[in-house]
C-alpha positions in Angstrom: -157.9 176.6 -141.5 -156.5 179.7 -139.4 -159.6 181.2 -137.7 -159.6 184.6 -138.3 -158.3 187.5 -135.7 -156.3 184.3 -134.2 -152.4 185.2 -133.5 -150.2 183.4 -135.4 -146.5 182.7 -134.0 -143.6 184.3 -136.7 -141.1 183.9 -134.7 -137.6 181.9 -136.3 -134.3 182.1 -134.5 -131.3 179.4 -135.1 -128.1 179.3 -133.5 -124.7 179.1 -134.4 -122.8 176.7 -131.7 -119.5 176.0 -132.2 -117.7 172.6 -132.2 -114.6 171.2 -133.7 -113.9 171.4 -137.4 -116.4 174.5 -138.0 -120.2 174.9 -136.2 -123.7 173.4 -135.8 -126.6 175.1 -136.8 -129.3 174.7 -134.6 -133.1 175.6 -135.4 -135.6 176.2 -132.6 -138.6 175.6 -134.9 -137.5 172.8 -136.3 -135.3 171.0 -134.6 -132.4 171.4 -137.4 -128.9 170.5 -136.2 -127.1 170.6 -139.5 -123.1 170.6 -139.0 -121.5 173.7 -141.5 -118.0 174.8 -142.3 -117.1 178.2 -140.5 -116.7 180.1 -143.3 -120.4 179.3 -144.7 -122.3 179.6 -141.0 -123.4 183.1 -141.8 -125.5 182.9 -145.1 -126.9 178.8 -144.2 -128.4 180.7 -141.3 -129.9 183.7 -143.1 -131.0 180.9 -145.9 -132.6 179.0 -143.3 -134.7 181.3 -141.8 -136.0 182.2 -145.3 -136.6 179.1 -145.8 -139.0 179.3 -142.9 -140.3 182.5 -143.9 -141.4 181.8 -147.3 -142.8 178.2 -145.9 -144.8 179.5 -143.7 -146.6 182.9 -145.8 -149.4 184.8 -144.4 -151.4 186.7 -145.7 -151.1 190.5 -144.3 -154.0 191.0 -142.5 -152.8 188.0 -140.2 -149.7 189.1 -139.5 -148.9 191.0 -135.9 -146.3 192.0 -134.2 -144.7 189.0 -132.2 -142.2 191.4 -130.0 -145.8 192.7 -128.6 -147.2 189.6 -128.2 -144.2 188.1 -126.6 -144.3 191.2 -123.7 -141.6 193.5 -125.5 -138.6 191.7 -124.6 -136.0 192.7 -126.8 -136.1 195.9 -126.6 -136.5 199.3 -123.9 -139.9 200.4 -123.6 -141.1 202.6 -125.8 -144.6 204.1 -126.8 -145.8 201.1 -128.1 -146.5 199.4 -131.3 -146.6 201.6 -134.7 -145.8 201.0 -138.1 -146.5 198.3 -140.9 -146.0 194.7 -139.5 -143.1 193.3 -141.3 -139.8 190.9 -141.1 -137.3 192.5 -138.8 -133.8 190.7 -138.4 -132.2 190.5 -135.0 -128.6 189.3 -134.7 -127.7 188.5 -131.0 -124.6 187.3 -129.2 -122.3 188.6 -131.7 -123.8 186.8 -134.1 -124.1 183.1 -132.8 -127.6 183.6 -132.8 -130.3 184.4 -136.0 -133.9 186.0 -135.1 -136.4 186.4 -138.1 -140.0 188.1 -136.6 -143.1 189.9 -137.7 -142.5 193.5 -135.9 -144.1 196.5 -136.1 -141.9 199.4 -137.5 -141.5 200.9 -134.0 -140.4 197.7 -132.2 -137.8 197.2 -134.8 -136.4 200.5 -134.2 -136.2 200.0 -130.6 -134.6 196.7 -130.8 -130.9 196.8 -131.0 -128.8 195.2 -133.9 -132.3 194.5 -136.1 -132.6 195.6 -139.5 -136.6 195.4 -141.6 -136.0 192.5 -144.3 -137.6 194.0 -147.2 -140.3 192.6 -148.6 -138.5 193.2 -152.0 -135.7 190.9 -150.9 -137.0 188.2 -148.9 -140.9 187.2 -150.3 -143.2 185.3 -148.4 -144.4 184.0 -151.8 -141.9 182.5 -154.6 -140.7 185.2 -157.2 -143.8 185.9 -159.8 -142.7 185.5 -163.5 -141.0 187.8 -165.7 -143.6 190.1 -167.0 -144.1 189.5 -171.2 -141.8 191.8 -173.2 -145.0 194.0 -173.7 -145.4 195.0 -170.2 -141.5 195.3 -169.0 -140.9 198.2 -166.8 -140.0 201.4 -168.4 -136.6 202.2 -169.6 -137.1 206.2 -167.7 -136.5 206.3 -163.9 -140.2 205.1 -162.1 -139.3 206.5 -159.0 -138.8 203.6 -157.1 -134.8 203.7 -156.8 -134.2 205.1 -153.8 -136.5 202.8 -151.9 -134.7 200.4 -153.6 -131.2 200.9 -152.5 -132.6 201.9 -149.3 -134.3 198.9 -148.4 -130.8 197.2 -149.8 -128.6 199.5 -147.3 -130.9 198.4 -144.6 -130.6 194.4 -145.3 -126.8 195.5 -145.2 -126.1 196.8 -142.4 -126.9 193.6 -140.8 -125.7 190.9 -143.3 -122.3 192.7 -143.5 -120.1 192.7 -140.8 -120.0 195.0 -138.1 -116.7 196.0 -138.7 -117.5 196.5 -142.8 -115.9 199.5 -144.6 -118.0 202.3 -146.4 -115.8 201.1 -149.6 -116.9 198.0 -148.9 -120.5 198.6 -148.4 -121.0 200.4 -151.3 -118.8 197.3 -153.2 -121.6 195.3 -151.5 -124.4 197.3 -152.2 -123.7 197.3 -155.9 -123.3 193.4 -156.0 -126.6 192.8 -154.6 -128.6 194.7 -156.7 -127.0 193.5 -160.0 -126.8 190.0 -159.1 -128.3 187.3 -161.4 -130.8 184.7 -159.8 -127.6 182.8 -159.2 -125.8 185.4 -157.2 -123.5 186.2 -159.9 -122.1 189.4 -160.9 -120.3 191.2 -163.4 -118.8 194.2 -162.7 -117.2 196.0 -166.0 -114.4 197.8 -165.5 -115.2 201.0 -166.7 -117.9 200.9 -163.5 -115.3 199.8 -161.0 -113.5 203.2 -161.8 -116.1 205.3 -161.6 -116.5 204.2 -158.1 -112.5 204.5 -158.0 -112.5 200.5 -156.8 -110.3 199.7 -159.9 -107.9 197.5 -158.8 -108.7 197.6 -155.0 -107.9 193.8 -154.0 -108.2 195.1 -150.2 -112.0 196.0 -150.6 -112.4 192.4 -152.2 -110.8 190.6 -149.6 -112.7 192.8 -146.5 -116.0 191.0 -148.3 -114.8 188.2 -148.9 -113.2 187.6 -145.3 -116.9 188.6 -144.2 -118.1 185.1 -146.3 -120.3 187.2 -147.8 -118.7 186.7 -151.9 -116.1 184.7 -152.7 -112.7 187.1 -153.9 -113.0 187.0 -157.6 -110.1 187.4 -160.1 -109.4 191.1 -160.6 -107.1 190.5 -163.6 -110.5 189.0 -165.7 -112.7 191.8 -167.5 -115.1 192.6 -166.8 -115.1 191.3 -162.9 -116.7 188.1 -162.4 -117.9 187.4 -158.6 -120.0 185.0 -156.7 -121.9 186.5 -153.8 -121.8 183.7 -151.1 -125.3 185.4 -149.4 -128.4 183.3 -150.2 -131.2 186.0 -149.3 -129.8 188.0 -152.7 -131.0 185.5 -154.9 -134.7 186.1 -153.8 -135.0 189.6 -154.7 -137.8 191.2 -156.8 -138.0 193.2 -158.8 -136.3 192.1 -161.9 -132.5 192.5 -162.3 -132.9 195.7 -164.8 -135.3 197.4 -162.5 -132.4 196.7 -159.6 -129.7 197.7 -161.7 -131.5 201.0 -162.4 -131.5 201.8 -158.8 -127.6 200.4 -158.4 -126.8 203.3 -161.5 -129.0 205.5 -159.5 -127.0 205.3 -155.6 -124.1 206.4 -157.8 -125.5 209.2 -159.2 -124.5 212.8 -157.3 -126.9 214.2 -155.0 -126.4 217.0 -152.8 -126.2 216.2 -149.1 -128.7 217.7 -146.4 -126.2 218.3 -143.6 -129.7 218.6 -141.4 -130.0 214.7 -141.7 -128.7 212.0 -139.5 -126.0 210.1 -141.7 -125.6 206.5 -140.9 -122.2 204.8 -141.2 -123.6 202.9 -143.8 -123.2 206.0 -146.1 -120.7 207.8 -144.6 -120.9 209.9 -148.0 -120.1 207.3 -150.7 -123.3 206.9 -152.3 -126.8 209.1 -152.0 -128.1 208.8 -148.9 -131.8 207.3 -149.3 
């Protein structure tokens, strides 16, 4: 039993080391050293540290800030600890190295190459249920879109390449949030035009190069794809509540010119 007011440690980090015929992943926490194939390093590591995640739930009341209890090493000083405690993901050494913490929304900011894992997309606790027919979420917009594909945008901006295109990122950003519970997709071609991604094998392949899908046919209708990234298949809500907010980001919406634009929208979809 965890006494109460007790820190508890949230901290997971693995390691990608290289070694002939692909890479080792190697877990601080649990000792893991689990050989993998290059192409597949990327998403075993983000699946492994929600492994550890979800293993190892607290309740939020428990949950602090581990940057602040470990001195505020990762990141400049700042004014100190603000914000809801929640999972922040830190990719280091060009992305040999994995860090999943409890931070505070202002040591997150501060830290450098660390996007907030939304609670939507990686649970502490398994997926509830599907809600009986009689209680399904409304058909109208609830509101709850934009947080949506903005918690999505955040998750990636890290996932994805550094080098990813905004063609791609909105590619990527649709495929997560209509992906079934086995990361699979299908992507009509009627919806591919309206982005004006018909026939754009280039877009694919950036993605797919990334290991984060696997290219798909572009000659089948409608576009069937496997996304490759493990952390997509633990998303709630359900898939028509995500694919509300995936018809929503491509819906037009004036831009404030006053706001600071991220590359991650770079004008293709609403800006959340």
């Amino acid at each position: 039993m965890r006494l109460a007011g007790a820190a508890v440690r949230r901290i997971w980090t693995v390691e990608l080391r290289p070694q002939p015929g692909g890479c080792a992943l190697v877990c601080v926490r649990c000792g893991a050293h689990t050989p993998l194939p290059a192409a597949s390093a990327r998403s075993a590591a983000l699946e492994h540290l929600a492994c550890h995640a979800r293993g190892d739930a607290l309740p939020a009341h428990l949950r602090t800030c581990q940057c602040r209890t470990q001195g505020c090493p990762w990141h400049p000083r700042h004014r100190g600890c603000a914000g809801p405690v929640r999972l922040a993901l830190t990719r280091d050494r060009g992305g040999r190295v994995w860090r999943l913490a409890d931070a505070c929304g202002a040591c997150a900011a501060a830290t450098g190459d660390t996007a907030v894992v939304p609670d939507t997309l990686l649970a502490a606790l398994p997926p509830a249920a599907p809600p009986p027919a009689a209680t399904r979420e409304p058909r109208r917009p609830d509101g709850n879109e934009r947080r949506r594909v903005r918690e999505m945008l955040t998750y990636l901006a890290t996932a994805l390449p550094r080098s990813a295109s905004p063609a791609a990122r909105l590619l990527a950003l649709q495929c997560a949030l209509r992906a079934s519970a086995d990361r699979l997709v299908r992507m009509p071609a009627g919806l591919l035009r309206g982005m004006r991604l018909h026939g754009r094998s280039d877009v694919w392949d950036e993605l797919a190069e990334g290991h984060w899908l696997r290219a798909p046919d572009l000659r089948s209708a409608p576009v069937q794809v496997q996304v490759l990234d493990y952390a997509i298949r633990d998303q709630t809500p359900g898939r028509a509540a995500r694919r509300r907010a995936a018809h929503w980001a491509l819906g037009p919406c004036p831009l404030d010119v006053r706001r600071d634009m991220s590359s991650t929208t770079n004008g293709w979809w609403r800006s959340p």
